[in-house]
C-alpha positions as CSV (number, residue, x, y, z in Angstrom):
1,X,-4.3,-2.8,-9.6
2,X,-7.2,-3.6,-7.8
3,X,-6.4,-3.5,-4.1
4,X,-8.4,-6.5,-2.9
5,X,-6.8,-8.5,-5.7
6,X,-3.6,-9.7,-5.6
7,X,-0.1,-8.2,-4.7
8,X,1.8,-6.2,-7.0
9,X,4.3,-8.2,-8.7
10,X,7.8,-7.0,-7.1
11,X,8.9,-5.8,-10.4
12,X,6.3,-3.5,-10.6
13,X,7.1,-2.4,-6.9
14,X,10.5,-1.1,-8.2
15,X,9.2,0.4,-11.3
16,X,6.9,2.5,-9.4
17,X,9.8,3.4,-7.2
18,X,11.7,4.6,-10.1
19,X,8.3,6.5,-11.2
20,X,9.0,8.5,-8.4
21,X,12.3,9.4,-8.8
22,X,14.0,6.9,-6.1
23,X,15.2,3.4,-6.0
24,X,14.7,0.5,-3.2
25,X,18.6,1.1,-2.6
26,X,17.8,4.3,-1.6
27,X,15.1,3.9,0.3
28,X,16.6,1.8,1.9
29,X,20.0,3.9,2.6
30,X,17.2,6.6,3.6
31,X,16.1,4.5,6.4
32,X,19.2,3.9,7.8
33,X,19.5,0.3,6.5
34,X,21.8,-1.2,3.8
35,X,20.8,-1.2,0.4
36,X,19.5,-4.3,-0.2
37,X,17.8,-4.8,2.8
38,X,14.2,-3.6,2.0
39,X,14.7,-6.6,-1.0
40,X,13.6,-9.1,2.1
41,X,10.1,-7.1,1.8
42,X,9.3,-8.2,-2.0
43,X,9.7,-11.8,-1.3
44,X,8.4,-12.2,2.5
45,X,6.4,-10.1,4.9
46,X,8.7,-7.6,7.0
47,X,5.8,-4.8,8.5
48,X,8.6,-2.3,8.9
49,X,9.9,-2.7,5.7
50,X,6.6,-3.3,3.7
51,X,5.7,0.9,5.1
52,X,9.0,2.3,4.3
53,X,8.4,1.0,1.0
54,X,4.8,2.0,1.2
55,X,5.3,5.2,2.2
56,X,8.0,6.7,-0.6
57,X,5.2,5.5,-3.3
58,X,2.1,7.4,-1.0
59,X,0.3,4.8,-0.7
60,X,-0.7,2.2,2.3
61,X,1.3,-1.0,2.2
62,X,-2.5,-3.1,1.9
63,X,-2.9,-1.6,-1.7
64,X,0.7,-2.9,-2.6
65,X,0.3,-6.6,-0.2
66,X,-3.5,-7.1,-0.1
67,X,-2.5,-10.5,0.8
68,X,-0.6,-9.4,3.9
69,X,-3.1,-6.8,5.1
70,X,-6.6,-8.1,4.8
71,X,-7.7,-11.1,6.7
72,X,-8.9,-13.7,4.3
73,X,-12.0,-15.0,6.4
74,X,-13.6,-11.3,6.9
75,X,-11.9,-9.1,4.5
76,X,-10.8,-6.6,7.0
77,X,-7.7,-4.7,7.7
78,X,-5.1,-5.7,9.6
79,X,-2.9,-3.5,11.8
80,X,0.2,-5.1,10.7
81,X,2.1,-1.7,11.8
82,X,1.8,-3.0,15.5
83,X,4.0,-5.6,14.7
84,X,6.7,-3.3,14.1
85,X,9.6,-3.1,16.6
86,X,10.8,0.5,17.7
C-alpha cells in the first residue's frame, strides 16, 4: 500500500496482525488494556492506540493512517505521538 495513499482498510490491519503471529486482542491485553479496546483505533483516531498497533506490525502508524499523520495542505508529518497522555 502506498503510504501517502490512503489508510489500510481495518480488515487488513488485523490480517497483518495475524501475519505476525498475534491478534488485536492481544495486543491489546499486552498493553495492559482490555481486549477490545485497541478496536476504537480502526474506526477513529486514538495516538496511543494507533502506535501500539503500529508498533507489533514494525512499522510507523503514518504508513498504516496516512490520513491521520500527514497534514493535507503540506504533506508533512505530524507528531501525533505528542498527543499521547503518560
Amino acid at each position: 500500500m502506498n503510504s501517502r495513499n490512503k489508510d489500510w482498510h481495518p480488515a487488513d490491519i488485523i490480517a497483518a496482525l495475524r501475519k505476525k503471529g498475534t491478534t488485536l486482542a492481544a495486543v491489546s491485553r499486552k498493553a495492559g488494556l482490555s481486549s477490545s479496546t485497541l478496536a476504537n483505533a480502526l474506526s477513529r483516531p486514538w495516538p496511543k492506540g494507533e502506535w501500539l498497533i503500529a508498533e507489533a506490525l514494525d512499522v510507523h502508524p503514518a504508513e498504516i493512517w496516512p490520513s491521520r499523520y500527514f497534514d493535507p495542505q503540506t504533506n508533512d508529518l505530524l507528531n501525533r505521538k505528542a498527543r499521547i497522555r503518560s
